[in-house]
C-alpha positions, 0 to 999 in steps of 0.5 A: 756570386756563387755557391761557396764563394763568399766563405772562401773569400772570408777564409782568404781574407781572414775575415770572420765568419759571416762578415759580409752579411753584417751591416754596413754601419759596422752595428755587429762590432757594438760589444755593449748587449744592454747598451743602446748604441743608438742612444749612445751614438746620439749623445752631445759630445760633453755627454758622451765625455761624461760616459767616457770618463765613468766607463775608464773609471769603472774599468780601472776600479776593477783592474782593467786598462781600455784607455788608448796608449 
């Protein structure tokens, strides 16, 4: 593409800024910095539940809802 392009197509899109140079596994969207996603990703489904659980309560003991509605 040429010169420019990609930012107006960012800009039309409503997209952030840089998006199409973000990995395609969609890594730039992990919000953890000292969490390893990879190590996260690669739990069992029982411990990835226990890492749910802990999480939604530690949100909630500070005041904070992140669980779906």
């Amino acid at each position: 593409m040429g010169e420019g392009v990609v930012e107006k197509l960012e800009v039309a899109c409503d997209l952030p800024d840089g998006w199409f140079d973000w990995p395609a596994d969609g890594s730039k969207d992990w919000p953890f910095g000292r969490i390893d996603e990879q190590k996260i990703r690669s739990l069992k489904p029982a411990e990835l539940s226990k890492v749910e659980d802990a999480l939604i309560e530690s949100a909630s003991s500070n005041g904070l809802d992140i669980e779906k509605t």
